[in-house]
Backbone as XML, in Angstrom:
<?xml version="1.0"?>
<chain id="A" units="angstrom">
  <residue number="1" name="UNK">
    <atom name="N" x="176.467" y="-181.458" z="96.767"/>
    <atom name="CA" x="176.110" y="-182.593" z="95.949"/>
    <atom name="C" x="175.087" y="-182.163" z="94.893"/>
  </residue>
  <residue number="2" name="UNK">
    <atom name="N" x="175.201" y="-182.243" z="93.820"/>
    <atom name="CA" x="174.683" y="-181.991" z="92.243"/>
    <atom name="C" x="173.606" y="-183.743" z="92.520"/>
  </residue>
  <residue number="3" name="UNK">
    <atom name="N" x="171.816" y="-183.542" z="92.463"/>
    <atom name="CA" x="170.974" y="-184.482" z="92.400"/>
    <atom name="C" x="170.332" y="-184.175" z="90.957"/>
  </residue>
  <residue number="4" name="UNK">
    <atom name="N" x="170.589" y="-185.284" z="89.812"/>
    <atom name="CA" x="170.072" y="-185.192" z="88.840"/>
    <atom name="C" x="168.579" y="-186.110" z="88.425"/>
  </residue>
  <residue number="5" name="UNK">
    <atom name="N" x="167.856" y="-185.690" z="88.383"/>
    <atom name="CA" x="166.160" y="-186.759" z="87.674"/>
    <atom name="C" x="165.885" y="-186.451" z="86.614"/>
  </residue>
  <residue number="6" name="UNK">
    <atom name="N" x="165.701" y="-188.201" z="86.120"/>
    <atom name="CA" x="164.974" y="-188.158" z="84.888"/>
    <atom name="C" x="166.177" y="-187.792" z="83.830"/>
  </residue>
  <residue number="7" name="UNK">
    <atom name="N" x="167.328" y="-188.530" z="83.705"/>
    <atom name="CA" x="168.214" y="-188.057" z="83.138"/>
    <atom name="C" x="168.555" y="-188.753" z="81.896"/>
  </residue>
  <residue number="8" name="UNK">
    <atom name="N" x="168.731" y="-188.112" z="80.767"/>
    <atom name="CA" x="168.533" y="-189.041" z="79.435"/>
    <atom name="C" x="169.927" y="-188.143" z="79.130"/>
  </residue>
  <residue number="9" name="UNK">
    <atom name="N" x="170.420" y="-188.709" z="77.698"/>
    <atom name="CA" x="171.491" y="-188.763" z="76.908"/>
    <atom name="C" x="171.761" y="-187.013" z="77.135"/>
  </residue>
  <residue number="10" name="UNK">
    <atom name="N" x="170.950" y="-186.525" z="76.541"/>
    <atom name="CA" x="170.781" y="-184.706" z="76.745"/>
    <atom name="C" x="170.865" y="-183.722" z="77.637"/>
  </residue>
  <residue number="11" name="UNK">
    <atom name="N" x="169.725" y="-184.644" z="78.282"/>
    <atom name="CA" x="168.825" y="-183.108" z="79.327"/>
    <atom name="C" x="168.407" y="-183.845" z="81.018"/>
  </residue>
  <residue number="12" name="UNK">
    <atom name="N" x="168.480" y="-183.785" z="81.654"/>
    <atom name="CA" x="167.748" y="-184.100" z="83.080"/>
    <atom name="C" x="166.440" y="-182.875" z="83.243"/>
  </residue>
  <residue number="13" name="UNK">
    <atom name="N" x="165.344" y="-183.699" z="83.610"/>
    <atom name="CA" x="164.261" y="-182.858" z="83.738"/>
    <atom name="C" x="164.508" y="-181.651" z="84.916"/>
  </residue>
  <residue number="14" name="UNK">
    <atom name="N" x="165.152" y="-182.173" z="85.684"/>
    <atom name="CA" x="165.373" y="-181.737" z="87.176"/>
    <atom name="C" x="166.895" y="-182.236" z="87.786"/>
  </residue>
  <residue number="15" name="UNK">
    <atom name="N" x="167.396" y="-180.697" z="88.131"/>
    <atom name="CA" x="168.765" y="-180.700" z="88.801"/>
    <atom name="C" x="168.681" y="-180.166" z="89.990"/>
  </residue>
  <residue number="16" name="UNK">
    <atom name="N" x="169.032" y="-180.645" z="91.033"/>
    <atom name="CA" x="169.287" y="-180.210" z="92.464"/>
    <atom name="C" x="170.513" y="-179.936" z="92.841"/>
  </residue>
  <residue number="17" name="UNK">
    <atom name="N" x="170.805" y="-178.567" z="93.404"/>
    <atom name="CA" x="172.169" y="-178.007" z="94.346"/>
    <atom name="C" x="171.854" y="-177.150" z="95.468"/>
  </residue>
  <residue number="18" name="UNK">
    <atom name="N" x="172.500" y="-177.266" z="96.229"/>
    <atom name="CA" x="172.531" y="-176.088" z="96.778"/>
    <atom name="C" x="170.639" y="-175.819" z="97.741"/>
  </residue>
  <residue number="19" name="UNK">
    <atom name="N" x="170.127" y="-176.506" z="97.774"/>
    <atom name="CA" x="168.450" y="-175.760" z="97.856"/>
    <atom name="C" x="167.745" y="-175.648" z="97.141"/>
  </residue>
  <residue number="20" name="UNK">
    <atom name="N" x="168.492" y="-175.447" z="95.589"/>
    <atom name="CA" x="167.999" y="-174.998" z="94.454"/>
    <atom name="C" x="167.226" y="-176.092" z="93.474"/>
  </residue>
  <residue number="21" name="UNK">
    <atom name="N" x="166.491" y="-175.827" z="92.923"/>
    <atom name="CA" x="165.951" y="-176.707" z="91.407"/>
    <atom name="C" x="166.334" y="-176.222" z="90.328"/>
  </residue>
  <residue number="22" name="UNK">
    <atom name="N" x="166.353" y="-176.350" z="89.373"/>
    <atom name="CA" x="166.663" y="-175.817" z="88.100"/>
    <atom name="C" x="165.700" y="-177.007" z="87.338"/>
  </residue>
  <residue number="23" name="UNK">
    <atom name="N" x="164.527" y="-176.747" z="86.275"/>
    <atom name="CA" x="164.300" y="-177.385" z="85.639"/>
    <atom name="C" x="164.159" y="-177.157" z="83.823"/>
  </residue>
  <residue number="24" name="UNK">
    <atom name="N" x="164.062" y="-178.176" z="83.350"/>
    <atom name="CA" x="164.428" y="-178.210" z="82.228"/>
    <atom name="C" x="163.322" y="-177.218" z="81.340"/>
  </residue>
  <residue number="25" name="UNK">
    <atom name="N" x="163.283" y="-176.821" z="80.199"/>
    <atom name="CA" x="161.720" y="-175.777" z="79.672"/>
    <atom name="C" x="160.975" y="-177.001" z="79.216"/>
  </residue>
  <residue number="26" name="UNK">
    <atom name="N" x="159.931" y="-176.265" z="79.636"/>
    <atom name="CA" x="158.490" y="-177.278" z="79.912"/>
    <atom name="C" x="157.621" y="-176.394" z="78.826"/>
  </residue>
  <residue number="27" name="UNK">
    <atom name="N" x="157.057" y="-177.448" z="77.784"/>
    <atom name="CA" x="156.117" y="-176.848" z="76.794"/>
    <atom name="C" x="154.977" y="-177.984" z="76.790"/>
  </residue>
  <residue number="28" name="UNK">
    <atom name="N" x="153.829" y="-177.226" z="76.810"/>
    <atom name="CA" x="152.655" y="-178.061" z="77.117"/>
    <atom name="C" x="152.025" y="-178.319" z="75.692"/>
  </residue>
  <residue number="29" name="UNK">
    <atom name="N" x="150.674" y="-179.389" z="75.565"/>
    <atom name="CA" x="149.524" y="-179.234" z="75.018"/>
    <atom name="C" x="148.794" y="-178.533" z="74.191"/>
  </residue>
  <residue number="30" name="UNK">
    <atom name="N" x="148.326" y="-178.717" z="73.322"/>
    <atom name="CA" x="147.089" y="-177.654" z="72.819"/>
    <atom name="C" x="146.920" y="-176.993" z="71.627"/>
  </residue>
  <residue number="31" name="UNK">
    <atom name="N" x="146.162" y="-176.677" z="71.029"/>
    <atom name="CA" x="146.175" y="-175.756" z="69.937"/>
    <atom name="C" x="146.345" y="-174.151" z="70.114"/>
  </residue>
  <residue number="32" name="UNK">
    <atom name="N" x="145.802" y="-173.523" z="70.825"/>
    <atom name="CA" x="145.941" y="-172.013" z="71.659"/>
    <atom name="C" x="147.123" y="-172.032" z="72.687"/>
  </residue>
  <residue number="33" name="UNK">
    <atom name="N" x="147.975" y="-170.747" z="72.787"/>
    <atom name="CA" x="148.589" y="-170.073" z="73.457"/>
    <atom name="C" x="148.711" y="-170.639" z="74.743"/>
  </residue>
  <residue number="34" name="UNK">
    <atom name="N" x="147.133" y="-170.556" z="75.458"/>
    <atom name="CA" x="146.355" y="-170.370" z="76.783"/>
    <atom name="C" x="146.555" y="-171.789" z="76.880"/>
  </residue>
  <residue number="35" name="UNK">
    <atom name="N" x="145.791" y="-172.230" z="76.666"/>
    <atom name="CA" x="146.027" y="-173.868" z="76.758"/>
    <atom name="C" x="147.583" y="-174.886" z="76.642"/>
  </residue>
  <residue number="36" name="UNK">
    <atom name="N" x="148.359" y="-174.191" z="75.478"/>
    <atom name="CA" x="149.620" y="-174.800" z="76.045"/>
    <atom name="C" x="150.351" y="-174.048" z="76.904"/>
  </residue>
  <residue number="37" name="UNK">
    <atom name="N" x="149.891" y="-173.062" z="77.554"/>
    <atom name="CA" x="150.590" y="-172.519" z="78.858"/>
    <atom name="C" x="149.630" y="-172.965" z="79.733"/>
  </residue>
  <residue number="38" name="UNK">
    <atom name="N" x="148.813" y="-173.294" z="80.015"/>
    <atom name="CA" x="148.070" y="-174.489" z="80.957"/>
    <atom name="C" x="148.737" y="-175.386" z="80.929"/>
  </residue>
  <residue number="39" name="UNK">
    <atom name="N" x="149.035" y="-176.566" z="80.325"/>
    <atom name="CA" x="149.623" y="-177.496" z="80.470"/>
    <atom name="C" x="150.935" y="-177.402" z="80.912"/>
  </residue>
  <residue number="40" name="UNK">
    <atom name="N" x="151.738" y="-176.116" z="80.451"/>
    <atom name="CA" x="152.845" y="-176.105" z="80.720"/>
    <atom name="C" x="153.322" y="-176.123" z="81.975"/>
  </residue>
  <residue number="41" name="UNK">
    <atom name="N" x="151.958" y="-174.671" z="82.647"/>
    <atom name="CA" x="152.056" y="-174.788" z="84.097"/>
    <atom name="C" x="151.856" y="-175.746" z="84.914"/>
  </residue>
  <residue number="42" name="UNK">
    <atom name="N" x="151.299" y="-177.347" z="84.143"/>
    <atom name="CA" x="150.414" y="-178.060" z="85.099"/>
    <atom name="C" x="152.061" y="-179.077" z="85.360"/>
  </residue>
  <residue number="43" name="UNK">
    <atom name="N" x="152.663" y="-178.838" z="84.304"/>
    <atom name="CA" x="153.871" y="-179.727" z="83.686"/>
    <atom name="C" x="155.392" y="-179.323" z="84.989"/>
  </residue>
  <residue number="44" name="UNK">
    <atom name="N" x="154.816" y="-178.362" z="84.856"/>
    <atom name="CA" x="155.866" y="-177.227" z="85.858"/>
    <atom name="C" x="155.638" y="-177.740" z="87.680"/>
  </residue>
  <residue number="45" name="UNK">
    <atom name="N" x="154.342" y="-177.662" z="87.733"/>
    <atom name="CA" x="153.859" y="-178.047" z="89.041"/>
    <atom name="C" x="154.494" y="-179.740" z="88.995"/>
  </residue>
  <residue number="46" name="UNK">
    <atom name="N" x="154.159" y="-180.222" z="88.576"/>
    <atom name="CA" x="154.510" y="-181.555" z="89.106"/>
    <atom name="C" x="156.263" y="-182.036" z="89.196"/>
  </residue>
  <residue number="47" name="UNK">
    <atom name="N" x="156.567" y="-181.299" z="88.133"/>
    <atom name="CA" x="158.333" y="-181.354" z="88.597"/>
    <atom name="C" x="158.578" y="-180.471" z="89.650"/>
  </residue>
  <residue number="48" name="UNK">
    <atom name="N" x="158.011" y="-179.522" z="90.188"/>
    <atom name="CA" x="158.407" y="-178.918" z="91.406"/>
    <atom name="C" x="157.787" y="-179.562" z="92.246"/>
  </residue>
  <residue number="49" name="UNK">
    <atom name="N" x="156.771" y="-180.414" z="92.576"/>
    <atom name="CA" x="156.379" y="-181.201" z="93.623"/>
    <atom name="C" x="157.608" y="-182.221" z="94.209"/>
  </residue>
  <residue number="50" name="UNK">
    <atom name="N" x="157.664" y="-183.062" z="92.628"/>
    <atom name="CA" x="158.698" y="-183.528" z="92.815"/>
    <atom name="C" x="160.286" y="-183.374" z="93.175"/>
  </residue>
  <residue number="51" name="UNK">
    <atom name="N" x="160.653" y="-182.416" z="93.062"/>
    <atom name="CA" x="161.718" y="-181.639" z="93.553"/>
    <atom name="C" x="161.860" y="-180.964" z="94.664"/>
  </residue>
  <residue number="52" name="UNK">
    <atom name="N" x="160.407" y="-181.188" z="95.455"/>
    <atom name="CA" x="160.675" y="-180.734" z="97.156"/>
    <atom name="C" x="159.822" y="-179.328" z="96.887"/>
  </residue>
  <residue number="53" name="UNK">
    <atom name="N" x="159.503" y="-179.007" z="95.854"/>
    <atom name="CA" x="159.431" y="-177.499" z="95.901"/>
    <atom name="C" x="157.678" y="-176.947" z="95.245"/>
  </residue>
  <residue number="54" name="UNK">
    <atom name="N" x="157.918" y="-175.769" z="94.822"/>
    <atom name="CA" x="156.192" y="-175.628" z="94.287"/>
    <atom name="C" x="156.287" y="-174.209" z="94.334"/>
  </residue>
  <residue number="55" name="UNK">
    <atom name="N" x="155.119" y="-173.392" z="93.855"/>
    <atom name="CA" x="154.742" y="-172.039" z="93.242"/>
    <atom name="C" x="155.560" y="-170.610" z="93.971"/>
  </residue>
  <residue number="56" name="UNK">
    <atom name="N" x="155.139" y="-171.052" z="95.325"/>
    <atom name="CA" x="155.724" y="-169.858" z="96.073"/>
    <atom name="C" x="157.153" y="-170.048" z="96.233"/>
  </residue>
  <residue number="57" name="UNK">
    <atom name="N" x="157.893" y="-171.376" z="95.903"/>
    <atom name="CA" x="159.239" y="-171.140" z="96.181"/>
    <atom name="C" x="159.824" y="-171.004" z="94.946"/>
  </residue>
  <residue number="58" name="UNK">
    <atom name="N" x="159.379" y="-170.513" z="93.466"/>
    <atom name="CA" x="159.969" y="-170.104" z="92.484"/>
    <atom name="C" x="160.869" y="-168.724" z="92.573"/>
  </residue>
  <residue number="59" name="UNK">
    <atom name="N" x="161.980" y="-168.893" z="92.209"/>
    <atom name="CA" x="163.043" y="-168.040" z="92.009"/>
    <atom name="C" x="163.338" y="-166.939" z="90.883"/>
  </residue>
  <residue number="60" name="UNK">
    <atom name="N" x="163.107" y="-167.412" z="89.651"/>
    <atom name="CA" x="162.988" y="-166.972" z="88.376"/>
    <atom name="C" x="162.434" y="-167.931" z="87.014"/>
  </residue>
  <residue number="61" name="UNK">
    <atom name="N" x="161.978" y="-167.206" z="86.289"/>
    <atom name="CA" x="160.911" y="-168.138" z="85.195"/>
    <atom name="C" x="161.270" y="-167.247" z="83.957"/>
  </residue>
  <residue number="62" name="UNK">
    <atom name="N" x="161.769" y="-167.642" z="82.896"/>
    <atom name="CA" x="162.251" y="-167.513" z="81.755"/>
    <atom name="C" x="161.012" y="-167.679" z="80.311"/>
  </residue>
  <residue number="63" name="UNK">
    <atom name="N" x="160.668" y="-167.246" z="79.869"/>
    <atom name="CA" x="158.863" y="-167.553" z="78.951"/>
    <atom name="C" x="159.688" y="-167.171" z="77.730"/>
  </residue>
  <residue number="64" name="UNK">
    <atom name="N" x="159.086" y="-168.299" z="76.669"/>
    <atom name="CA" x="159.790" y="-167.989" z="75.405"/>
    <atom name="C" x="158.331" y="-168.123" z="74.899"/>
  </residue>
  <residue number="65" name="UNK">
    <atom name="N" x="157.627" y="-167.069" z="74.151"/>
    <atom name="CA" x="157.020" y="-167.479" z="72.973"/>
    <atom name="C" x="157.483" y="-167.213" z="71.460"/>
  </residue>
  <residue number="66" name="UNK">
    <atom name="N" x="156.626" y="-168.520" z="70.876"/>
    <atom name="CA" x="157.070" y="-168.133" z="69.443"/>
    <atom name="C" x="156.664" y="-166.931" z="68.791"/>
  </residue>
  <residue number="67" name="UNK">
    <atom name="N" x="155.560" y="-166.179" z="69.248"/>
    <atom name="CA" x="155.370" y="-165.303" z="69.018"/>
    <atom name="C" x="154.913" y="-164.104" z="69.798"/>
  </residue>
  <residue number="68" name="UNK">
    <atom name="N" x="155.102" y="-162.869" z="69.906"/>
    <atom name="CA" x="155.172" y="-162.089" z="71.431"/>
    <atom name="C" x="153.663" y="-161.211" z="71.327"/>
  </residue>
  <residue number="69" name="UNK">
    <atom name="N" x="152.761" y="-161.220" z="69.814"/>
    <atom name="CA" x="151.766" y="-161.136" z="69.910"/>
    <atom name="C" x="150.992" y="-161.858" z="70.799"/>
  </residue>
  <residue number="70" name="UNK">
    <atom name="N" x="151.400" y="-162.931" z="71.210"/>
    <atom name="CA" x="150.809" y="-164.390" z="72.327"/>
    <atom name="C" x="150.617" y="-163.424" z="73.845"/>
  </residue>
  <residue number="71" name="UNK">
    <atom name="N" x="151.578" y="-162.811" z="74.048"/>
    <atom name="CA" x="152.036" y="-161.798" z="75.054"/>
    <atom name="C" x="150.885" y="-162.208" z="76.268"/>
  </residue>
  <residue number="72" name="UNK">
    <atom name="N" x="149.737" y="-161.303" z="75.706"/>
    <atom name="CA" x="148.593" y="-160.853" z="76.694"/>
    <atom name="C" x="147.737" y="-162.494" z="76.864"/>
  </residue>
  <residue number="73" name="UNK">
    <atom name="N" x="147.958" y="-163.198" z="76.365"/>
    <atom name="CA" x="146.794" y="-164.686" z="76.284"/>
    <atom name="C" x="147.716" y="-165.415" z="77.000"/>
  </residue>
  <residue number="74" name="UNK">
    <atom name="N" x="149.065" y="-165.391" z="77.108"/>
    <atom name="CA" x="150.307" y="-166.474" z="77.917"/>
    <atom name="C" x="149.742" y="-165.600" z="79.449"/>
  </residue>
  <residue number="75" name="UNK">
    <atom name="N" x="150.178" y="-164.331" z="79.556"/>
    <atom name="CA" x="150.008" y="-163.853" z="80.979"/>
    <atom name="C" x="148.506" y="-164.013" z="81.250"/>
  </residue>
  <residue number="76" name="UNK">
    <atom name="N" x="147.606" y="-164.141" z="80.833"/>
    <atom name="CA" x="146.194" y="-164.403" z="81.792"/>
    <atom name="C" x="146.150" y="-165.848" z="82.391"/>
  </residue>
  <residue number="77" name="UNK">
    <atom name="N" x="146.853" y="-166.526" z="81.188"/>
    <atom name="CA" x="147.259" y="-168.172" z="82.221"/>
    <atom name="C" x="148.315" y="-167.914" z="83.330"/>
  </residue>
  <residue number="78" name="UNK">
    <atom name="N" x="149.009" y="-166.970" z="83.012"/>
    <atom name="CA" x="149.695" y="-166.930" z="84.157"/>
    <atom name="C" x="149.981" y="-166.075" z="85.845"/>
  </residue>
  <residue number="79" name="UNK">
    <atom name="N" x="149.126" y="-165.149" z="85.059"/>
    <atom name="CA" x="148.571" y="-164.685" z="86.215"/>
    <atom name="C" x="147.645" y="-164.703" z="87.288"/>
  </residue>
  <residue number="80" name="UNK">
    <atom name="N" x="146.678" y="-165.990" z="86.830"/>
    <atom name="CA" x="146.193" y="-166.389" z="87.611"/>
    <atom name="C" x="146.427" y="-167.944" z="88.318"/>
  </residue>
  <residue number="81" name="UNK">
    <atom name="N" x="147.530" y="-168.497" z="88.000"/>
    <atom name="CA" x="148.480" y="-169.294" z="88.289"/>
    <atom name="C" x="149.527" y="-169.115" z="89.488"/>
  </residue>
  <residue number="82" name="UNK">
    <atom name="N" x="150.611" y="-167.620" z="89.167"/>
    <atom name="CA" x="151.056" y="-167.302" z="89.918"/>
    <atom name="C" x="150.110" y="-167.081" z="91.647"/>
  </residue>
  <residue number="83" name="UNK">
    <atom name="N" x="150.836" y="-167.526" z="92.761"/>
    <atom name="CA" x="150.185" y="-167.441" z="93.905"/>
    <atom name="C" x="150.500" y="-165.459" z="94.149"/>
  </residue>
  <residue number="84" name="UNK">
    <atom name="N" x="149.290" y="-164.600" z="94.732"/>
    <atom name="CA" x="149.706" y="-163.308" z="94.716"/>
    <atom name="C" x="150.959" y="-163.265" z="95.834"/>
  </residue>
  <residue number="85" name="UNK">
    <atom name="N" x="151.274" y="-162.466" z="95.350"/>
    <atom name="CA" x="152.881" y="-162.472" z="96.520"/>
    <atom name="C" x="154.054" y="-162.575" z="96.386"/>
  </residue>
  <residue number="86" name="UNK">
    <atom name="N" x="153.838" y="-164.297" z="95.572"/>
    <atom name="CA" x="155.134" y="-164.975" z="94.962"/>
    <atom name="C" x="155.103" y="-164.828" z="93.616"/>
  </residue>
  <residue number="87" name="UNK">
    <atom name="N" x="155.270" y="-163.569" z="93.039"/>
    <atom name="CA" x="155.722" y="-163.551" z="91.502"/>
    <atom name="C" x="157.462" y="-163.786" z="91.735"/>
  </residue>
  <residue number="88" name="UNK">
    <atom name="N" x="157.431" y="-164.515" z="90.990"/>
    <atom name="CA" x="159.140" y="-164.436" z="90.558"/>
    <atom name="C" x="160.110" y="-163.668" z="89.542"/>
  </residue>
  <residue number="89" name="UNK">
    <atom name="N" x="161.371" y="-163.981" z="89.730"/>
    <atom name="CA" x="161.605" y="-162.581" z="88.751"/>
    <atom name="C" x="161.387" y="-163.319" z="87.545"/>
  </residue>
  <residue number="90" name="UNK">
    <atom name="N" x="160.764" y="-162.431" z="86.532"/>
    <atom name="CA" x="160.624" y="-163.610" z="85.144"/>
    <atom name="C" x="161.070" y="-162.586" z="84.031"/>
  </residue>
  <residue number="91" name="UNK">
    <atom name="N" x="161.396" y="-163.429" z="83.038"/>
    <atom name="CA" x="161.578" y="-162.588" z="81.225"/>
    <atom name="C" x="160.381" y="-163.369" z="80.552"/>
  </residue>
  <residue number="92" name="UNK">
    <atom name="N" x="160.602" y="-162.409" z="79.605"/>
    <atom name="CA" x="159.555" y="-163.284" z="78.660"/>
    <atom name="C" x="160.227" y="-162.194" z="77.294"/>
  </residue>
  <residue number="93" name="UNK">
    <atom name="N" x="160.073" y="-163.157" z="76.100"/>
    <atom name="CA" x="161.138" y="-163.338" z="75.024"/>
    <atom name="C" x="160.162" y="-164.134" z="73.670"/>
  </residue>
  <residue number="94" name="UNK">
    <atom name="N" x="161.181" y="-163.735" z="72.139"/>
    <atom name="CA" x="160.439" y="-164.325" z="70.988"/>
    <atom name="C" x="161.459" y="-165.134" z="71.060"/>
  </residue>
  <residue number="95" name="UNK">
    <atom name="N" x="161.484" y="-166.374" z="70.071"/>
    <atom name="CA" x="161.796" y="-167.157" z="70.033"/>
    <atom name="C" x="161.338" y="-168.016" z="68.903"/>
  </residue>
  <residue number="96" name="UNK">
    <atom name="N" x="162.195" y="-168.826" z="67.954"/>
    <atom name="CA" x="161.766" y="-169.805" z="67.382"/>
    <atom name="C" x="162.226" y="-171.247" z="68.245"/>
  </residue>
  <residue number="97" name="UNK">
    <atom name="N" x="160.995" y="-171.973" z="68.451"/>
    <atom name="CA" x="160.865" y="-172.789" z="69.764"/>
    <atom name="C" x="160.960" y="-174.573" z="68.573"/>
  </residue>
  <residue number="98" name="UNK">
    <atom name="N" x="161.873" y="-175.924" z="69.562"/>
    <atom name="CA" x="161.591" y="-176.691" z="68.641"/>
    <atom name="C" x="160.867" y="-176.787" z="67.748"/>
  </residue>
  <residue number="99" name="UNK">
    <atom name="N" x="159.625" y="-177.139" z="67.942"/>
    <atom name="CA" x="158.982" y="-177.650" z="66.721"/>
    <atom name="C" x="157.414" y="-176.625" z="66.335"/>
  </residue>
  <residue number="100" name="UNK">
    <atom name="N" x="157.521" y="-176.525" z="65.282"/>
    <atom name="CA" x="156.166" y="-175.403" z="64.721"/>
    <atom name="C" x="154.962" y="-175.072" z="65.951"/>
  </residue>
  <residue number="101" name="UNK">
    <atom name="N" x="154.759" y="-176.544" z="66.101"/>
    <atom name="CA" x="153.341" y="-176.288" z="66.784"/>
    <atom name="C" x="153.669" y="-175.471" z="68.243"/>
  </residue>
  <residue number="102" name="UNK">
    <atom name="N" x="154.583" y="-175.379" z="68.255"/>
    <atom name="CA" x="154.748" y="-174.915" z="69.800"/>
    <atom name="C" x="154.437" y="-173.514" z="69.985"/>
  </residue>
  <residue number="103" name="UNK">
    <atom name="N" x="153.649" y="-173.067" z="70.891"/>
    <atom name="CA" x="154.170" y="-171.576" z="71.333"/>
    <atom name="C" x="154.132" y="-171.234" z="72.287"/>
  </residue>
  <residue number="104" name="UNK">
    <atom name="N" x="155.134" y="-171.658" z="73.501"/>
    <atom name="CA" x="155.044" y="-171.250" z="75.101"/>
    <atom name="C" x="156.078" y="-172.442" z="74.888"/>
  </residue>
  <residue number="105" name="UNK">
    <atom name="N" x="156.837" y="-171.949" z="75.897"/>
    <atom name="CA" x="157.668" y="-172.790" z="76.188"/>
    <atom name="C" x="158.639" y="-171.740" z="77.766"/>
  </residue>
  <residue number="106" name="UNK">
    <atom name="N" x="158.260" y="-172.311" z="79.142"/>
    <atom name="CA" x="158.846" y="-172.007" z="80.305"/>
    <atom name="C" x="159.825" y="-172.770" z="80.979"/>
  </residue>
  <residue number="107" name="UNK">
    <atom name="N" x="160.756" y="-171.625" z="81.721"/>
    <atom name="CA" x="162.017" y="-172.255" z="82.124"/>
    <atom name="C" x="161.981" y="-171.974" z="83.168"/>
  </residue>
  <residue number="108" name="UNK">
    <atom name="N" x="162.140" y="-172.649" z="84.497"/>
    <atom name="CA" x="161.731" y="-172.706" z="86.088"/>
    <atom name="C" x="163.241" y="-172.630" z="86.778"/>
  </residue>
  <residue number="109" name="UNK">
    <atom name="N" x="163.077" y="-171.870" z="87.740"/>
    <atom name="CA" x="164.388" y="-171.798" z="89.218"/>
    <atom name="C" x="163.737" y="-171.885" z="90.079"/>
  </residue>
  <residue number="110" name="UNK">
    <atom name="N" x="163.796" y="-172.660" z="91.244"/>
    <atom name="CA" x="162.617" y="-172.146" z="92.075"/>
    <atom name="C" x="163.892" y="-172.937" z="93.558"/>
  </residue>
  <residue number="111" name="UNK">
    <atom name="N" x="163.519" y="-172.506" z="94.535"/>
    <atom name="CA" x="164.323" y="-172.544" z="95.724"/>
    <atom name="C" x="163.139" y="-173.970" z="96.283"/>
  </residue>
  <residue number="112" name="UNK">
    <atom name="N" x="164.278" y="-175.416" z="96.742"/>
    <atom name="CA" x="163.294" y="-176.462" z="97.746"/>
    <atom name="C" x="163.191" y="-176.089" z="98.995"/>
  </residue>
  <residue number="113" name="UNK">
    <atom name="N" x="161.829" y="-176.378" z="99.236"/>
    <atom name="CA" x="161.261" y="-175.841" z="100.492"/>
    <atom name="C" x="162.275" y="-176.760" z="101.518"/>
  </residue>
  <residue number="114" name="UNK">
    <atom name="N" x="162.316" y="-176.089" z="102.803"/>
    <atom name="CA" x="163.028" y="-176.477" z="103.918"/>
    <atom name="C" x="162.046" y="-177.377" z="104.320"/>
  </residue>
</chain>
């Protein structure tokens, strides 16, 4: 059974199969890098709460910035985010992202906890 939330004309924030989550890319807040990958992560956490799931049961994480100079200022938000242990497999990628102001923009897999 395919569980869809939060489902508009487009996109569902959150798809359930299988165990699995799949959520939609989450771009946060802010004027700096750091800060909209704060939000992003905070954005990330709460759809995986909601989806049964959360940090250590991430699967793979997809990171688009608009710009890859961002590189080293996206990973200090995220490395101290990630729980040690549970890194997931992730990419990280340039990208021209919707709209100007953006630069971070993450894409979540993460397995629901039993």
């Amino acid at each position: 059974m395919i569980e869809r939330l939060h489902t508009g004309q487009r996109m569902s924030k959150i798809v359930k199969h299988n165990g699995v989550a799949y959520l939609c890319g989450q771009v946060g807040d802010g004027e700096t890098v750091a800060e909209q990958t704060a939000d992003c992560l905070a954005r990330v956490d709460a759809l995986l709460l909601e989806a049964g799931s959360d940090r250590e049961h991430i699967l793979q994480a997809i990171v688009w910035l608009a710009d890859m100079a961002d590189f080293a200022e996206m990973n200090a938000v995220w490395d101290a985010w990630v729980p040690e242990g549970h890194a997931p497999a992730r990419a990280c990628g340039e990208a021209k992202l919707a709209r100007q102001a953006l630069k971070v923009e993450i894409i979540v897999t993460a397995a629901i906890k039993e």
